[in-house]
Every structure is written in C-alpha cells, then in structure tokens.
C-alpha positions as CSV (number, residue, x, y, z in Angstrom):
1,X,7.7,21.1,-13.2
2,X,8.6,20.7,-16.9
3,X,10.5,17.1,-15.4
4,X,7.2,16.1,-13.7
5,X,5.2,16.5,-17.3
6,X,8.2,14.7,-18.9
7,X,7.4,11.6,-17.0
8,X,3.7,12.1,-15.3
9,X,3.5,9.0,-17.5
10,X,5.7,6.7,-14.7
11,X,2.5,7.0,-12.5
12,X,-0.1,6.8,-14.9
13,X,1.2,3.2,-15.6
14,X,1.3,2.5,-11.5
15,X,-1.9,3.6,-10.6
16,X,-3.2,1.2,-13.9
17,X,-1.4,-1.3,-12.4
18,X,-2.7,-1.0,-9.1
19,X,-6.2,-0.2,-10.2
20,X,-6.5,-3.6,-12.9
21,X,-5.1,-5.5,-9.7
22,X,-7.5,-4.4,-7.6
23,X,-10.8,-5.1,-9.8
24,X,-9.1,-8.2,-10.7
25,X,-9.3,-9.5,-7.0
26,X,-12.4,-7.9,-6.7
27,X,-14.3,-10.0,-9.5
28,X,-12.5,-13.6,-9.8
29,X,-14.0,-16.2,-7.3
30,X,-12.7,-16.0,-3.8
31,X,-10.1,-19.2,-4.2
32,X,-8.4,-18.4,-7.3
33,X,-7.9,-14.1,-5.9
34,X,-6.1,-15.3,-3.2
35,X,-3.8,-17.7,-5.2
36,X,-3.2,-14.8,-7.6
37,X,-2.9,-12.6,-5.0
38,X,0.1,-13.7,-3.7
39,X,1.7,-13.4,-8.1
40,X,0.1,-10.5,-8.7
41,X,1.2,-8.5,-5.6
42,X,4.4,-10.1,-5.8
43,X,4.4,-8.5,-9.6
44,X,3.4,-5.1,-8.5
45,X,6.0,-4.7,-5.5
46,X,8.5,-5.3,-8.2
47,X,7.2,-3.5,-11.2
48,X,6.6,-0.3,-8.9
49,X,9.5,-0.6,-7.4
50,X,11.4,-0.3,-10.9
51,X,9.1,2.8,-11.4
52,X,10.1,4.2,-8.3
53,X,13.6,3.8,-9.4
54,X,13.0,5.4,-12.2
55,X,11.9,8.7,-11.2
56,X,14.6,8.4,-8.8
57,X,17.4,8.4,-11.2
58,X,15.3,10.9,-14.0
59,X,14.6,13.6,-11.2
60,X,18.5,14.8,-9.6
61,X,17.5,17.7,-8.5
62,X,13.8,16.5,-6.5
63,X,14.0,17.5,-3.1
64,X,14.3,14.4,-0.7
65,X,14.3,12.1,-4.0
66,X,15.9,9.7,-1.7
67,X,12.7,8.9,-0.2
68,X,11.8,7.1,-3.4
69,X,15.0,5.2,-3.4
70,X,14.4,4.0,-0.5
71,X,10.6,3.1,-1.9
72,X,12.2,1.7,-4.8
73,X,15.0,-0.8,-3.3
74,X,11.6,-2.1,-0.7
75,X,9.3,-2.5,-3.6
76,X,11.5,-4.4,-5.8
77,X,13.2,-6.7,-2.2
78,X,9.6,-7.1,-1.5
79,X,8.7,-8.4,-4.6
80,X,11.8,-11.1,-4.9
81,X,10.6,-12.1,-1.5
82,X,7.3,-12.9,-2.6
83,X,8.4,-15.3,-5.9
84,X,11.3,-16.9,-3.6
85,X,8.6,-18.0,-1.0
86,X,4.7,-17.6,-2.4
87,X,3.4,-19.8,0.2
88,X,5.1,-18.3,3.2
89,X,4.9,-14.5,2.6
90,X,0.7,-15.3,2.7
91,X,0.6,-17.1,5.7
92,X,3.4,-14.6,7.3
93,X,1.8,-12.0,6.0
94,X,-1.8,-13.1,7.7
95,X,0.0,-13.9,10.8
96,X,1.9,-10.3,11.0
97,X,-0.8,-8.6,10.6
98,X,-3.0,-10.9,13.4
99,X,-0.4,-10.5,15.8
100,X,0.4,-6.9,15.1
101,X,-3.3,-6.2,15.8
102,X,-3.3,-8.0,19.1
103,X,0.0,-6.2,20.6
104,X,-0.8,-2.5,19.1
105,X,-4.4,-3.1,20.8
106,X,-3.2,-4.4,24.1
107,X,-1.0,-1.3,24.0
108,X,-4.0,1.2,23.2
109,X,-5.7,-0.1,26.1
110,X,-3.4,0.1,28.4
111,X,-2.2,3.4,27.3
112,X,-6.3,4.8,27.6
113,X,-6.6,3.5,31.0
114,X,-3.2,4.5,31.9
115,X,-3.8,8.3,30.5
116,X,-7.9,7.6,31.8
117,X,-8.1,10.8,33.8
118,X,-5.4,13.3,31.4
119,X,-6.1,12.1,28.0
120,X,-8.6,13.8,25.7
121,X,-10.5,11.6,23.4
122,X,-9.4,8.5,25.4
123,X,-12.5,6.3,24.4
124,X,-11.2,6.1,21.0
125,X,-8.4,4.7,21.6
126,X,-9.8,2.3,24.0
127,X,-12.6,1.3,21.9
128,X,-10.1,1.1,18.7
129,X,-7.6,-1.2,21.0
130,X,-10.5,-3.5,21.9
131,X,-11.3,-3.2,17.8
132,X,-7.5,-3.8,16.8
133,X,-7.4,-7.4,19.1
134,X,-10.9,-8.4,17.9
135,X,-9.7,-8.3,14.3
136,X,-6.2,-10.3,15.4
137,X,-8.2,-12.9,17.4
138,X,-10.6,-13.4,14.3
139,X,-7.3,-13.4,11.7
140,X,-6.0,-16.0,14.0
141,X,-9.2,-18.5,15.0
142,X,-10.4,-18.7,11.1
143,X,-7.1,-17.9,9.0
144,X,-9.4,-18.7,5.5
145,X,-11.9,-16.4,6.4
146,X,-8.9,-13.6,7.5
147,X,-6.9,-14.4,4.0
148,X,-10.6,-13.7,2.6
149,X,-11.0,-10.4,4.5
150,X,-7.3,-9.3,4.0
151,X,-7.5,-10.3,0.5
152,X,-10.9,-7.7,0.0
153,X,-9.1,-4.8,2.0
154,X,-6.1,-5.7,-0.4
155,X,-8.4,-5.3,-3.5
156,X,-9.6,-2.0,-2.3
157,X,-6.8,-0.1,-1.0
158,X,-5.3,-0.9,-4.5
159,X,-8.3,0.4,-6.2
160,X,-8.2,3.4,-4.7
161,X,-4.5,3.8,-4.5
162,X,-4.5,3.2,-8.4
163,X,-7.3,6.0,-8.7
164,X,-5.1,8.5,-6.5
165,X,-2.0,7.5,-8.8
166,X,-3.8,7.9,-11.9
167,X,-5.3,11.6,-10.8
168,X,-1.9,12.7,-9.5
169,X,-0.2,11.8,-12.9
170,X,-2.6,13.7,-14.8
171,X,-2.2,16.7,-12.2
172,X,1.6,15.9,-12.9
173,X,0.7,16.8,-17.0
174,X,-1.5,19.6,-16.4
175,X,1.5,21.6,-14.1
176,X,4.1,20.7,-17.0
177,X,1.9,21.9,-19.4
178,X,1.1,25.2,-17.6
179,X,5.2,25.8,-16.8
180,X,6.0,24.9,-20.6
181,X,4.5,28.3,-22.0
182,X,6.5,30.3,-19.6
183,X,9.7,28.3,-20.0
184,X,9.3,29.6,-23.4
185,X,9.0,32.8,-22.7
C-alpha cells in the first residue's frame, strides 16, 4: 500500500491527461478535433505508456505487474505508430472499426438464430448484431460523418476514463495514508 501512496501521483497525471483531451475534442470545432485527434491521441498512447512503464519498474513486487508491461510496450508502439503514419492510422482506424462491426454482427446473428430455440436472452444479441452492422454500414457509406461520430465517442470515453483515473489515484493516496500510521507502529 505504502508503494501505491508513493506514486498515486503516476495516475493522477493520466487521468488529467485523458480528461484535458477529452474536453479538448469536445469544445474545438468539428474539423480542427479530428486533425488533433489523430496528435493528441498519438501523444497520450505514448505518454501513458511511459507511465505505465513506470509503475512497472517502481512496483517489483505487484502481483501480475506484467500486465502493465504489456500495457506499457502497446501504449508507447501505438503511439510511434500514430506520428510515423497520421493520416493512415485515421482512416485505418475508421475502417477497422466499420468492418469489425459488420463481421462481429453477422456473427451475433447467426449465432441467435443458430442458438434460437436454447439460448436465453437471444434477442439481444440479435437485435445488438443487427445494431453492430448498422453502425459499420453507416462508418463505411459517410466516412466524415463516422470520423465525426468516432471522434465524439473518443472525447467521451476519455472524459470519463480520465475521471475514473483521477478517483482511483486519490483512492491510491487515501490507502497509503491509512497503511502509513500502522507501518509506524
């Protein structure tokens, strides 16, 4: 515990991060968010990647640390991807996500009418299949309005990933805190 107070600091500065790029997408006019999107996510894979790193190497003794090693070495290859090829990893990334829509909902379908007479809640997973290749045909018949709508679920998710970050490092402080008295002791 008294290691988690020691550097509850590491994702304090994350969920910033993530929360000022959020709002930031959120309140510039559509055009420029999506050019900065591209920078600014490219700058958050790599600077949360280094603090993944960090609690990696400042935590031995964490219990599947290697988790966040693994978090660490995608964050930071993900962002070096990014600044090598701006222009492609936002059009990939718009066509990944189309596609994987349209394959994982042909595959709920099939799998709720397959299951139709067994499978207990089956109508969700039909009616999120039809959902999942609705979104992909939409991504891939306007891809400005798609960038537009993946850029706003970007902004969000970072928003409130940034607010879970920033709560967890505080709940990081207050455990390290409580242990330090009875470290003491």
């Amino acid at each position: 515990m008294e290691m988690m107070a020691k550097f509850w600091w590491l994702n304090l500065i994350r969920g910033l991060l993530a929360l000022a790029l959020g709002i930031i997408l959120l309140v510039m006019p559509a055009i420029f968010s999506i050019l900065l999107l591209v920078a600014f996510v490219g700058a958050y894979f790599l600077v949360d990647g280094i603090f993944a790193l960090v609690f990696f190497f400042t935590h031995p003794r964490s219990n599947h640390r290697w988790w966040i090693f693994a978090e660490g070495i995608a964050g930071i290859l993900a962002g070096i991807i990014v600044f090598v090829w701006p222009g492609m990893t936002a059009v990939f990334l718009l066509y990944f996500i189309a596609f994987w829509a349209l394959i994982t909902g042909i595959f709920q379908i099939i799998y709720a009418i397959a299951q139709w007479k067994t499978l207990p809640g089956k109508g969700w997973i039909l009616t999120g299949g039809i959902l999942s290749i609705i979104i992909g045909c939409i991504l891939l018949s306007n891809p400005v309005a798609g960038a537009l709508a993946l850029m706003w679920v970007i902004a969000f998710y970072l928003v409130l990933f940034g607010m879970m970050l920033i709560i967890f490092s505080f709940v990081q402080l207050g455990k390290g805190k409580s242990a330090a008295p009875a470290a003491t002791a």
